[in-house]
Every structure is written in structure tokens, then in C-alpha cells.
N, C-alpha and C positions, 0 to 999 in steps of 0.2 A: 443785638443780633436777633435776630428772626428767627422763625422755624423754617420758612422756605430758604433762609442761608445756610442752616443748619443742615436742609438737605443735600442742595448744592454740595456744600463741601462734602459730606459723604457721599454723595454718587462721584465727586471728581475722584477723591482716594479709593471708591471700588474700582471707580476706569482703571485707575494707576498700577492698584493693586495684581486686578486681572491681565495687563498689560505686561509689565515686570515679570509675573508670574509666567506669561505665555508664550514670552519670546525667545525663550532657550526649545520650543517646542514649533514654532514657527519656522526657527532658522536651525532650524536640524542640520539638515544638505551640509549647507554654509559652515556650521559649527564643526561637523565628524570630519574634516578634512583638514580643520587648523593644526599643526603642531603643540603648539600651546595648549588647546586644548585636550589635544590625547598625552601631552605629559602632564597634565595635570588633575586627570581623569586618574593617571597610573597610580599617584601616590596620595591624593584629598581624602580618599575611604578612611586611608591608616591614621593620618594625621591627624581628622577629626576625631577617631574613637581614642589616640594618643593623649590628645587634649582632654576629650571628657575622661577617661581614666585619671590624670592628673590631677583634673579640677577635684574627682570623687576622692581622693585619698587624701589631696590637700586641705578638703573641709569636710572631711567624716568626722562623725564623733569619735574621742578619746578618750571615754569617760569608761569604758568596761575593762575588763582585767584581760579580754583575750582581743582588743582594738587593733589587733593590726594581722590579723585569720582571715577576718571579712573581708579586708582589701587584698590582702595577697592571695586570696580562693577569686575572688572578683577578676584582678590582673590577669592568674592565671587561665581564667576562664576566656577573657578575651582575645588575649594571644594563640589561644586553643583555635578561638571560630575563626583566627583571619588567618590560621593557616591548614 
């Protein structure tokens, strides 16, 4: 493998990347009028922070004597900002 293939491939994955990246911004119009995507706009905010919530409690540390304060102040905190 070469360094001009080495570039290649990295200017194809930044095309890709900028592409991917751009076309939820491209096709706005298109997009705000699907169904689909306004129920799914409704509830992804919740779900994603539901997810990272779980994941943070499911692999915190349990090695301190007050291990389960941090996550339930944490929890509480988040259900705070999303209402």
C-alpha cells in the first residue's frame, strides 16, 4: 500500500463522512414533513439519555460505601432537566 492510496482512502471516507453527515441538513424540507420522522423526533431525546442513564448505573463503580447516592442524585438530576 502506498501513501497516495493511503490518501485516497482518506479523502474517500472524509467525502463519506461529510456526506452522511450533511444530508439530514440538505433534505430538511423533505424530512420535517415525514411522519416518521416527527414521531421519532418526539420520543429519541428521552430514550437516548434513558440509555446513557442505564448504561452509567449499570457500570459505575461499587466499591464505596455510599455507591448507589451518585447514581440516584445523577437519575434524579436527569429526569429533573427533561421535565
Amino acid at each position: 500500500m502506498t501513501a497516495l492510496d493511503v490518501t485516497w482512502g482518506i479523502l474517500a471516507m472524509g467525502a463519506v463522512t461529510w456526506w452522511l453527515r450533511g444530508l439530514p441538513f440538505f433534505a430538511e424540507r423533505w424530512l420535517r414533513d415525514r411522519p416518521i420522522v416527527q414521531r421519532i423526533a418526539s420520543f429519541l431525546p428521552a430514550a437516548v439519555m434513558a440509555i446513557l442513564v442505564v448504561h452509567s448505573v449499570a457500570t459505575g463503580q461499587h466499591h464505596s460505601a455510599l455507591w448507589p447516592l451518585p447514581e440516584i442524585a445523577c437519575i434524579l438530576l436527569v429526569v429533573a432537566l427533561q421535565w
